[in-house]
Structure formats: C-alpha cells, structure tokens
N, C-alpha and C positions, 0 to 999 in steps of 0.2 A: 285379665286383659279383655276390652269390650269390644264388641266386635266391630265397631269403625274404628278401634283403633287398628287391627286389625288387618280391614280393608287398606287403613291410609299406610300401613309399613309394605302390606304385597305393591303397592301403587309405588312406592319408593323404590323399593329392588327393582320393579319394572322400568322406571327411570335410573334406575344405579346401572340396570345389564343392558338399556339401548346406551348409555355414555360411557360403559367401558364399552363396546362395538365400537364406539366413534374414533372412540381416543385410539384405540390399538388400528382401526383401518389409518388414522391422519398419520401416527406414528412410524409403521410400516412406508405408508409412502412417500414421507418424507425422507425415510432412508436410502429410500432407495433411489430419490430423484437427487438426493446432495452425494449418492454414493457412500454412504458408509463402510470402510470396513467393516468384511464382513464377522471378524471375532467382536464388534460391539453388537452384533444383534442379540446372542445371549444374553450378556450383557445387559443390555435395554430391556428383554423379554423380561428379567428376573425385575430390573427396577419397575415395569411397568405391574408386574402380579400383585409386587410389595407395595405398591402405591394405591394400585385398586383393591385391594384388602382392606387397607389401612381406611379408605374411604367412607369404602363400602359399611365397615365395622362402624365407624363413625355417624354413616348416615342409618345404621340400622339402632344406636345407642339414641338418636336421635329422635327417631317413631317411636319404638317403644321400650328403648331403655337396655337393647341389647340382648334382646331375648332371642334364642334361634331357634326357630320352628321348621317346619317341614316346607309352607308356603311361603318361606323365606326366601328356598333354594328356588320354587318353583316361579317366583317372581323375577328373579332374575336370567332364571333359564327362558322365558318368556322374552322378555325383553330383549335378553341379545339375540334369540330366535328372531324375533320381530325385526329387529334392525336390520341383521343380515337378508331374511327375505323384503324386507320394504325400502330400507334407508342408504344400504351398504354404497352401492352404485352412485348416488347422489353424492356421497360423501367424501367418494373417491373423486370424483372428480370434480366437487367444489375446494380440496384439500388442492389437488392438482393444478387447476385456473389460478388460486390464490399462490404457490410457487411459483408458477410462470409470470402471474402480474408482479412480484414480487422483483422476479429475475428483472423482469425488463424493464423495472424502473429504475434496481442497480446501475442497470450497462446504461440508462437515460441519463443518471447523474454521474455517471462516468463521463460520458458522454460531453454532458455539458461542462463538467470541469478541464477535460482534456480543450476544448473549444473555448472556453472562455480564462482559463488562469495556464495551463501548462503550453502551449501552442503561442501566445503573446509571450510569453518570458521565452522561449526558444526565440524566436522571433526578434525579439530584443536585444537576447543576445548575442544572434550575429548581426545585428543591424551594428551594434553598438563596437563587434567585436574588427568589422567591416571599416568601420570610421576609423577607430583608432590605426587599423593597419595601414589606411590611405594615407591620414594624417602621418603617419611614422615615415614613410615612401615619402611623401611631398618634404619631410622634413629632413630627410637625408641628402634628397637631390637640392634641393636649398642651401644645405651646409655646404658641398661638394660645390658648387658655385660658387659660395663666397671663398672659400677656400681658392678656387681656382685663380676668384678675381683679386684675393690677399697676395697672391703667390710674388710678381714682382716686387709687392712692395718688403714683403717678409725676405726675397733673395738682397733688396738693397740695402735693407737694416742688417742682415747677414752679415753684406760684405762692410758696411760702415763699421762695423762694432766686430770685426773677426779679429781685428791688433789685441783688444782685451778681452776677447772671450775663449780666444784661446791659450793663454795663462791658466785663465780660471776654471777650461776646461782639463787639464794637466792635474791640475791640483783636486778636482772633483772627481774624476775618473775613477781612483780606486773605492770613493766612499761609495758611488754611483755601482761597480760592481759587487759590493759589497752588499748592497739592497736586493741584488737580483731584480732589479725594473723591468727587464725586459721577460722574461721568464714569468714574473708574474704579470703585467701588461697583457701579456700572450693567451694565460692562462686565463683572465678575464675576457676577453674579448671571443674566444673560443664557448663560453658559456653565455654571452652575450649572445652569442650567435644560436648555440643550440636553444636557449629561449626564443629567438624569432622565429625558428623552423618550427617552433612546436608551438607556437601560437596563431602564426602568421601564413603559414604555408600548407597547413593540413587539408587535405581533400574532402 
C-alpha cells in the first residue's frame, strides 16, 4: 500500500468519524424532540452501530480495499473527537431549527386546510342544514292553513256523501282493523318525529 493511498483512507475514517458524530447527535435529538419511547433508544443505538459499521467497512474497502491498520482506528477517533469539540453544538441546533421549521409548517398546512376546506363544509352544512329546517316549518304552517281552509268544504262533502259512506264504512271496518292502520299510522309518525328532533332541534 503507498503511502497516498494511505493518507487518502486516514482522510476517510476522518470523514467516516465526524458523520457518524453527526448522524448519532441528529438522531439523539430527533428522539427526543418527537418523544420516543424510551425502550426504542436501544433499539436505534444498536441499528445506528450496525449501520455505521457496515459504512464504515464499506467506505474503508473503498480506499483501500479493506485493509485495517492501526491509523484506521486513529482516523476515526480523530474525527469524532474533532466533531464533538468543533461541530457538535452547531449540529444540535441546526437539527433542532430544522424540526421546529418543520413543526410549524405542519400546524401552517393544517392550518390552512382547516380555514379553507373543513370550516366552508361546516359552514355549509348548517347553512344548508338551516334552509332545509325553515323550509320544512314554512311548509308545515302552509299545509295547516290549507287544511284549515279545506275544513268546511271537506265537513260539506262529509255530510253530502254520509247516506253511502256509511254502508261502506260497515263493511270496511273489520278489513280496516285487520290492517292495524292506526297503530302503524302512529308508529310512523312517532319516528317521523324523532327524525325532526334529531335533525332539526339539536343545540
């Protein structure tokens, strides 16, 4: 092995040990700012060893074909020494700014969806839920009117047509109880009702 080659694998480990510094300070404070349970730090420790190993090994098969020497160790010890006294602190909190900008762009597009698409559909649907209950009220007191103003003429067809409508009431009576009309009649307009209370009346 020549001696720039050499040089250029300690200059590597030197770059392998300040980015594992990096990587293990962003990871650390990522955990801690999203809250992780605390049984995934193990966890993460052991994924993050076997990752920067596996790297590492990669990036040392790369310089010079995997060879482990002594300033293998000492290039790397170097470099995360280095980080930690030079870099550590910037890292933390350029990790740190980027989860908060992060954070408050979420709650921005939150934000603006609750303000432009959930808020209009609420909106709409008591506008809409609004009409319909006025429109059902006007259309009741409406009927109730006509009704009122049908009344004599339905009591005079009554009494015109009572010689043969009471025959044919005789004779329809048992089939009429037979049906249960009024019972179910009842039964419907009772569900009738609890549908407008519970569309129409809620606070």
């Amino acid at each position: 092995m020549t001696l720039s080659m050499q040089w250029f694998t300690m200059a590597m480990m030197l770059l392998s040990g300040i980015g594992m510094g990096a990587v293990f300070d962003g990871y650390r404070v990522v955990s801690n700012e999203l809250r992780f349970p605390k049984w995934w730090l193990p966890v993460l420790d052991m994924v993050y060893w076997l990752a920067a190993a596996l790297i590492i090994f990669r990036v040392l098969y790369a310089s010079n074909y995997g060879e482990v020497r002594a300033y293998v160790f000492v290039g790397l010890l170097i470099g995360v020494l280095s980080y930690y006294w030079l870099l550590s602190k910037a890292v933390i909190a350029i990790v740190k700014w980027v989860i908060e900008t992060v954070r408050k762009l979420i709650l921005f597009v939150l934000k603006c969806l609750d303000l432009l698409i959930v808020k209009p559909i609420i909106l709409l649907y008591k506008l809409v839920k609004a009409i319909v209950g006025i429109g059902t009220a006007i259309t009741i007191f409406l009927f109730k009117i006509v009704l009122q103003l049908l009344r004599p003429f339905w009591l005079l067809l009554r009494w015109m047509l009572g010689p043969l409508i009471r025959p044919l009431g005789r004779w329809l009576g048992p089939i009429v109880e037979s049906w249960q009309i009024p019972a179910r009649w009842k039964e419907i307009r009772v569900r009738l009702t609890n549908v407008w209370k519970r569309w129409f009346k809620r606070e």
